[in-house]
N, C-alpha and C positions, 0 to 999 in steps of 0.2 A: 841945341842945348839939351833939348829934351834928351834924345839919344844918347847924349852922352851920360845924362844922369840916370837913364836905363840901364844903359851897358854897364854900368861904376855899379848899380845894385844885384845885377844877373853875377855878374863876377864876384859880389862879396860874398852871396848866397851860394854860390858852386862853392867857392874857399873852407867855406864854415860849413859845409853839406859835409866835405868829406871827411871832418873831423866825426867821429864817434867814441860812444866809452865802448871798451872793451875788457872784458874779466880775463885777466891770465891766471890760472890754478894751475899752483904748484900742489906735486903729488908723491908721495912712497908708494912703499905695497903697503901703508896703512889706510890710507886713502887722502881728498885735499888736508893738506895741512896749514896751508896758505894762499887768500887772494889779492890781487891786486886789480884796482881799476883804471885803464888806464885811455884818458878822451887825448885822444889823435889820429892820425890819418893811419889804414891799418899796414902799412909796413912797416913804419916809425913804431907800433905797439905792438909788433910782431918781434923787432930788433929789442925793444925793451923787454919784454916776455923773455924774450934768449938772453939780454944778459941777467936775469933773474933767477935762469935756472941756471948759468955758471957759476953763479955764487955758490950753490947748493952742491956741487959738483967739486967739492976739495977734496974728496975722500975718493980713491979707486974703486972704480966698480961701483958706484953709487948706482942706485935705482931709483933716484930723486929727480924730478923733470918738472918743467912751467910750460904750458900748451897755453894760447887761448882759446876761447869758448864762444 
């Protein structure tokens, strides 16, 4: 029983470990124009970051981008 209730806490802690906040700055040649903070695991706020800078991305040739940090 113990074990079990070991293993149910090591597993919640690993879950919630790999959640983090993460900043994605969106940017011109003016400099950030905009952040976002974004707490989830980091592909998940990698994939979100990208569709952030698509948004910005309606005009040809934009030189407008979201990285995170």
């Amino acid at each position: 029983m113990k074990t079990k209730i070991l293993f149910a806490v090591i597993m919640s802690c690993m879950v919630t470990a790999c959640k983090k906040t993460y900043t994605c700055s969106c940017t011109n040649p003016g400099g950030v124009f905009k952040t976002y903070e974004i707490k989830d695991t980091k592909k998940k706020a990698e994939q979100k970051c990208s569709d952030y800078s698509k948004e910005y991305q309606t005009i040809p040739f934009s030189e407008t981008g979201c990285s995170l940090n």
